[in-house]
C-alpha positions, 0 to 999 in steps of 0.5 A: 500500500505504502508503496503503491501511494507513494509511486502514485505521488512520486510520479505525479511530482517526477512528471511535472518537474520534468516533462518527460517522454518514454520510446519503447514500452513495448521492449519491456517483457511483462514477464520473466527476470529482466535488467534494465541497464541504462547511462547514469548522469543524474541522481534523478536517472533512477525515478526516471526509470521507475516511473516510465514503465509499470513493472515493479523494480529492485535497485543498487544503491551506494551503502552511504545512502543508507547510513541516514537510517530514515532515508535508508527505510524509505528507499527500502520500501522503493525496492533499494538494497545497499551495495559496497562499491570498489569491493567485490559485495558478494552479498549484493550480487547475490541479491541481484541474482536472486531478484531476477532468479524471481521473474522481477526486475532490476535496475542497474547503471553499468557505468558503475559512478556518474558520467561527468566527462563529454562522452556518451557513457563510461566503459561499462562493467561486467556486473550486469551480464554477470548477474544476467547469466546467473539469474538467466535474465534479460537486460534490456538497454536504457538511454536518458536524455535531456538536461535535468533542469525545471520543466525540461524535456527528458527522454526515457529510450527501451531498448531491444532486449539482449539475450545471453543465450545469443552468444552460445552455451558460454557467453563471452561476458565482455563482449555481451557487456561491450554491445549494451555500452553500443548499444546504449551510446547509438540510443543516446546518440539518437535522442540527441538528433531528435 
């Protein structure tokens, strides 16, 4: 209930800040383990994600987000769990696993920190394929275009899903995690010409 209410209010606010415009619905599986795997420039890219589809997500998140403890149950309640970055948090990648191990959706930003350079996205890590082979899940790429600023035009692109098992019974990681970051700079390279 909690959650329904506050998604409900948090979109309304979301959608009025920004004026948002989401392309590619109709890649999103309704069913089934998927990782949404998108460019990170803002705070803001994941409720963006959030709000712009309907299937209920689980997010990692840095731990120092939590260490507030109120703010740490609030994102709880959104489908946030902690992650220690720069050591190897098994106990999260577990998690994720388990997540799409479960049907249910994940949001992930491969780029693993912030883009502040001029590039369209940072060299992605191989985590997401990694938790998608484990827990036989899609990942479906996410480019977020725009500027962030009041009442500015933000685009929200879902792209075709990429499937492990396309790359044989041993999937080559690097290279499934070198065609989603193509994949996801050619989508935001086309938001822009739009």
């Amino acid at each position: 209930m909690i959650y329904r209410i506050g998604r409900a209010l948090m979109r309304f606010a979301y959608f009025f800040i920004f004026r948002v415009k989401v392309i590619g619905k109709e890649n999103i599986p309704k069913e089934g383990g998927i990782i949404f795997c998108g460019n990170h420039r803002s705070n803001h890219d994941a409720p963006l994600v959030f709000f712009s589809q309907k299937r209920r997500l689980s997010f990692m998140a840095k731990d120092s987000l939590f260490s507030f403890k109120p703010f740490g149950w609030f994102l709880k309640i959104f489908g946030v769990f902690p992650i220690k970055r720069g050591v190897g948090d098994i106990g999260a990648v577990k998690k994720a696993i388990e997540i799409v191990e479960g049907n249910r959706a994940l949001v992930m930003f491969p780029e693993g920190t912030r883009n502040r350079t001029d590039a369209p996205v940072l060299e992605f890590k191989n985590g997401a394929a990694l938790i998608a082979k484990k827990g036989n899940a899609l990942m479906i790429p996410v480019a977020i275009t725009g500027n962030y600023r009041w009442l500015s035009k933000m685009t929200i692109r879902f792209g075709t899903p990429l499937d492990l098992k396309d790359y044989g019974e041993k999937p080559d990681l690097k290279q499934a995690t070198l065609d989603l970051q193509e994949t996801v700079a050619t989508m935001l390279t086309q938001g822009e010409q739009q």
